[in-house]
N, C-alpha and C positions, 0 to 999 in steps of 0.2 A: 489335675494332671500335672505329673512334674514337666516340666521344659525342656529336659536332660532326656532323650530318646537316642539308645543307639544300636536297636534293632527295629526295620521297620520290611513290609511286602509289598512289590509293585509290581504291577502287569504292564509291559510297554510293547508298541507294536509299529513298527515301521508302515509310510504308505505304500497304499498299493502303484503298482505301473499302471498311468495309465492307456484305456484302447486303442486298438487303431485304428484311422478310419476309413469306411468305405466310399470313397467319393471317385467323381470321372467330372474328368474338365469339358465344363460348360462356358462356352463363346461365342457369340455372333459371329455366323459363317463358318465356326468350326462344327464339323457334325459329329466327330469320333478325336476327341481330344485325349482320350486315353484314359486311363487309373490315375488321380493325386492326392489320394486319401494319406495323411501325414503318421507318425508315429506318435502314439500316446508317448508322455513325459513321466519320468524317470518319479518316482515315489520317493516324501520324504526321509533322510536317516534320523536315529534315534543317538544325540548323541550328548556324552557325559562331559564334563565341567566340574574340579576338586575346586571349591571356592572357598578363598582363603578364612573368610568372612564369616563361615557357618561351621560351627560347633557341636549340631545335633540334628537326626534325623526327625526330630519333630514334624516338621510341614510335609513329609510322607502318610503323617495321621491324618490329616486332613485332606489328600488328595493320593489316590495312589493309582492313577489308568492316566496312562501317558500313550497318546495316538498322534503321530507326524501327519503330517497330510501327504495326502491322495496328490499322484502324478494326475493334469488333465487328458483329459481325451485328444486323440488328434484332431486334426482339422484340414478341412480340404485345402489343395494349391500345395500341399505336401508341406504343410506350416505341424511342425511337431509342438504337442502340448505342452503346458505349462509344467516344468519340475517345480515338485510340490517344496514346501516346505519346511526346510528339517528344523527339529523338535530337542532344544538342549534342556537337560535336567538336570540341576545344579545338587552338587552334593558335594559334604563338610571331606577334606581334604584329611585321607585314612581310610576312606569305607573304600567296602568289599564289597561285588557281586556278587553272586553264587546263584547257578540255577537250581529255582525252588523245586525241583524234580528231583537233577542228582545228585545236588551238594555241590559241584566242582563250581571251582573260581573261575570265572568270565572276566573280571576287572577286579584291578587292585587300581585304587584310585589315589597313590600314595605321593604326589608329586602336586605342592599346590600352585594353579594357575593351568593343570595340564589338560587336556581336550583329549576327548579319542571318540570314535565312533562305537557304537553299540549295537546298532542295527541299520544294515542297511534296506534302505528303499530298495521297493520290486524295479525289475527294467521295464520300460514302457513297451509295449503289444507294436507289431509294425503296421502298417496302413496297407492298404492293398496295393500301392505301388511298388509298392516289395517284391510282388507274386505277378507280374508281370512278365511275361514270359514270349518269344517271336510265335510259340503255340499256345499260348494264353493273354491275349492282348486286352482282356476285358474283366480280370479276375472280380470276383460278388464277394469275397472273404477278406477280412484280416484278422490277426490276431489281438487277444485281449493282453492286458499288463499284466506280469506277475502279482499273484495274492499276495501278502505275506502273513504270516501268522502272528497268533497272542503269544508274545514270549511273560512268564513269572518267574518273578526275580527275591533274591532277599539279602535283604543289605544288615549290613554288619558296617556299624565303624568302631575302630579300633585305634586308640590314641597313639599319634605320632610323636614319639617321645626318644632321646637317646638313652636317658637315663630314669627307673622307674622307683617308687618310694614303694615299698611292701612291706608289710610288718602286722600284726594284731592290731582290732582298732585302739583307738585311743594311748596309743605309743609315742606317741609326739609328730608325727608324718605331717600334717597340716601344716603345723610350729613350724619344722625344718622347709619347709616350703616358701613358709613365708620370712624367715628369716636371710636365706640365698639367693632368693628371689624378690623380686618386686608384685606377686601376684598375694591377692585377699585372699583365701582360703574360706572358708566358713570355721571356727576353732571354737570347741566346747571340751568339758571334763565331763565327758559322756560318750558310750559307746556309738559307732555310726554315725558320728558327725557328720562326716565326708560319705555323701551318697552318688556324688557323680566325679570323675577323675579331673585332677584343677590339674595348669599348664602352667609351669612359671620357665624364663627365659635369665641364664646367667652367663657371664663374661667369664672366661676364666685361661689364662697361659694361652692371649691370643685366639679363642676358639668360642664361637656362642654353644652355649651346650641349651638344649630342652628339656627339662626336669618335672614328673609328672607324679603325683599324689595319687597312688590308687586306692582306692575306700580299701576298708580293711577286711581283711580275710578273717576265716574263722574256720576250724576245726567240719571237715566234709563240706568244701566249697568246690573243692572240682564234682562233687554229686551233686549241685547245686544249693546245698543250706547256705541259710543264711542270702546275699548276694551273690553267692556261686559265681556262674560263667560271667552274670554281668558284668562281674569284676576283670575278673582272668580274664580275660578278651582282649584286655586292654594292656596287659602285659607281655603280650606276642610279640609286639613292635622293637620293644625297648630290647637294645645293647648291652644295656648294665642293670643289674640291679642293685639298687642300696637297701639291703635287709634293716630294717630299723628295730630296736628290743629294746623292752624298758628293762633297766638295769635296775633301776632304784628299790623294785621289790614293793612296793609302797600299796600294790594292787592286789598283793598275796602271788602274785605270777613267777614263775620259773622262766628265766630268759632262755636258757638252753632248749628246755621242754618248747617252748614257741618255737626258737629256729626249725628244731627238727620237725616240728607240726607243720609247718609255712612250707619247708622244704618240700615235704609230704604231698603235700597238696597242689604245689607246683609240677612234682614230676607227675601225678594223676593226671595232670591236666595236660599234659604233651611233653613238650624235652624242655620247659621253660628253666627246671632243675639244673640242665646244663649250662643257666646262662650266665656269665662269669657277674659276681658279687663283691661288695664291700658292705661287710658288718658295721653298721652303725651302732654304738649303745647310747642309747639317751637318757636323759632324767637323770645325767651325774652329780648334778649340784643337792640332786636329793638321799644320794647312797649314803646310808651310817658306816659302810667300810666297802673294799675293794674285793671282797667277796662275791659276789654274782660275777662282776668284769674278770678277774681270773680263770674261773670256770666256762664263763664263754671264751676269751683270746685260748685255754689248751683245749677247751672241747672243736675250734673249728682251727685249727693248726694244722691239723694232718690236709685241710682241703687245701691248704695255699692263700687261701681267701685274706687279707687285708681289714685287722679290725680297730678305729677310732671310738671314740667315748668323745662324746660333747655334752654340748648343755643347750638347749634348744631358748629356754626362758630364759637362759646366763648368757644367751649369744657367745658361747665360750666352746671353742675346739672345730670350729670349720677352716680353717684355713689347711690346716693339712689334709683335710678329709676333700676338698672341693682340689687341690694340685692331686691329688689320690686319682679322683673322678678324672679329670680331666686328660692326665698320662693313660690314662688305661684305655679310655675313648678314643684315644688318638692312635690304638694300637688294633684297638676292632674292625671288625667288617660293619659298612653299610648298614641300616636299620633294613631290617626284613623285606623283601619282597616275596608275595603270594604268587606260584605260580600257575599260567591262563590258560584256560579251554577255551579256543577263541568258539563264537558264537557264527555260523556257517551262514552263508549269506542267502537270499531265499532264492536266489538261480542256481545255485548249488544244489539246493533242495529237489530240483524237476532233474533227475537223472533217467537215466532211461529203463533202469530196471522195473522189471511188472512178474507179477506171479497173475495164473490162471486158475479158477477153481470152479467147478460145478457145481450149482445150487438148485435142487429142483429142476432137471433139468436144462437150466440155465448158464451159459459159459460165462463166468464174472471177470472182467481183467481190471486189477486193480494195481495201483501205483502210484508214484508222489509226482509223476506228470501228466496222468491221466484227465485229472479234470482241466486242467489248461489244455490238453489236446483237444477234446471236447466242444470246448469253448471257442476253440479257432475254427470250429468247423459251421458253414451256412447250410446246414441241411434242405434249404431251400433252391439251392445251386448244383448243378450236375459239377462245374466244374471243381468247385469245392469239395464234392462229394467224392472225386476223380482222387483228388487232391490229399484227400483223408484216406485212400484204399490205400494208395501209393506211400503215404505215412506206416500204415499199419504194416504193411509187408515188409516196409525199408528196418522196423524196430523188431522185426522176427515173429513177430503178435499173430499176423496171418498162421506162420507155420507152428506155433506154439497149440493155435486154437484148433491146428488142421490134428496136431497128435495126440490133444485129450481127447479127442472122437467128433470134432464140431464136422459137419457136412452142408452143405448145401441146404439154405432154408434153415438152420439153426438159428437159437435162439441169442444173439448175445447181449451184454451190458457192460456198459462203460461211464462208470459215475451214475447220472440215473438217466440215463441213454439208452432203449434197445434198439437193436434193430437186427435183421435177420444178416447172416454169414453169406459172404458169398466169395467166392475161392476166387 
């Protein structure tokens, strides 16, 4: 298995709130000390961590269910439960969320050392001294924590780079890499050397620039041949691109026919086409004449685009090309930010809306706050039970059920609760 992962899927789930509890103050020589049932404690958040340290989604292979802890239960004397413990999941500084459902970006985690939340914890349930009332001095109920749900996630990282290397493989891109930079590359006279995108870091007119080797493209890569997306992914980020083309000929290859092919396959891929360029030509030290470099400097003139000729093996022609890079950087926008669907909180979730539908006879009232209603209720309890009529009628349920034809003695359900209607 390579090391190098930069898609991976993770299901993470914040905890729940939690109960709260039913308790009444017991004392020597107190005989009616009241309700001090506490509130359950607040459930842990799920939250994210870009750590500068980590380079690849790998250790998502080997673990991908991420669960915060559970708020505790309350406690009598009105002592509220333990909040639970939130749950940080460290990921390489670039990745993206995306809900595995719709697609949309949740997190863009493009800021390394930065924290945010992902999921919050349920709120804790109240304790029955909540429900304490001068006509209810003895409530038998409380409420439970909020659930929260399995959220699925899919992460994408995506190199954080100013400036990106693209070109056909084997064009020199590793070479220039490691000739302006201080980073190893892996380097062969072989196609696909570069299978995963290397980072080198260079000085230049006062400014650190990040210069990124993306493996090389090939002819239907935004359809995926070849490396496809794995590649292009990684080119979203970056501000500039340096087109690199062998000029030398020495492969049988057409420089020009590449550009256009590279270009190609860039715009397939999204507006990457539009992202402002410097034409590199390399392998000068190997041209029998100036032949190919003419035909690329008038075939890319009408675009305005900036084209140098170096030598990669000759370490010969960076100097202009890197003051090039670096003025043009200095004139761009920001590296990319994704933008967020933020990811709704689970008390959000419990709204009050409900539809009603007959099933067999049976009046069904379903909703995203229904089973938590349910739950708070001590069916054992008249007061409770008081307590729950007076719920249903305050949320219009009562009158909803009374104009699908529910009467007296009806059948209803709630979650998997029936019990008969009563007006």
């Amino acid at each position: 298995m390579s090391n190098f992962v930069d898609r991976a899927k993770i299901t993470c789930k914040a905890g729940n709130g939690g109960n709260g509890k039913v308790s009444f103050h017991r004392e020597k020589f107190v005989l009616a000390g009241g309700p001090d049932g506490g509130d359950g404690g607040k459930g842990g958040d799920v939250l994210l961590y870009a750590d500068p340290n980590m380079h690849t989604l790998l250790d998502f292979r080997f673990k991908s269910k991420y669960t915060a802890e559970n708020g505790a239960d309350g406690e009598a004397q009105r002592r509220t439960g333990k909040t639970g413990e939130d749950l940080i999941i460290k990921v390489p500084a670039g990745t993206v969320l995306r809900n595995a459902e719709t697609g949309l970006v949740v997190a863009d985690m493009d800021q390394p050392g930065e924290t945010r939340v992902l999921l919050h914890g349920g709120r804790g349930g109240w304790g029955n001294a909540h429900f304490a009332t001068p006509t209810r001095q003895a409530p038998n109920f409380a409420k439970p924590g909020i659930r929260t749900e399995i959220h699925t996630f899919q992460l994408e990282l995506k190199t954080i780079a100013d400036a990106g290397l693209v070109g056909y493989p084997n064009v020199g891109k590793s070479t220039i890499l490691s000739v302006v930079t201080s980073a190893k590359p892996k380097i062969g006279n072989y196609h696909f050397t570069t299978l995963t995108p290397n980072l080198g870091i260079l000085r230049r007119r006062g400014q650190d620039i990040v210069l990124a080797d993306i493996p090389g493209l090939v002819e239907g890569a935004a359809d995926g041949v070849g490396l496809g997306h794995d590649f292009l992914r990684h080119v979203e980020r970056t501000r500039l691109l340096l087109h690199v083309l062998d000029v030398s000929g020495i492969e049988g290859r057409d420089p020009v026919a590449d550009f256009d092919q590279i270009n190609l396959e860039l715009k397939r891929y999204g507006d990457l086409a539009d992202r402002p360029q410097i034409v590199v030509c390399n392998k000068a030290d190997l041209m029998e004449d100036d032949t190919n470099l003419r035909r690329v400097r008038e075939h890319v003139a009408p675009l305005g685009w900036p084209v140098f000729c170096v030598s990669a093996a000759a370490r010969q022609g960076f100097d202009e090309l890197l003051d090039a890079v670096a003025d043009t950087l200095r004139d761009l926008p920001p590296i990319q930010r994704f933008a967020e669907e933020e990811v709704p909180d689970e008390d959000d979730r419990l709204d009050d809306s409900f539809t009603v539908r007959v099933e067999d006879g049976v009046y069904v009232v379903e909703g995203s706050a229904m089973e938590h209603l349910i739950n708070s209720v001590n069916f054992d309890d008249d007061e409770s039970l008081n307590w729950f009529h007076r719920t249903l009628r305050r949320k219009g349920i009562i009158d909803e059920l009374r104009r699908q034809g529910a009467t007296e003695g009806s059948t209803v359900r709630i979650d998997e609760m029936e019990f008969d209607f009563v007006d």
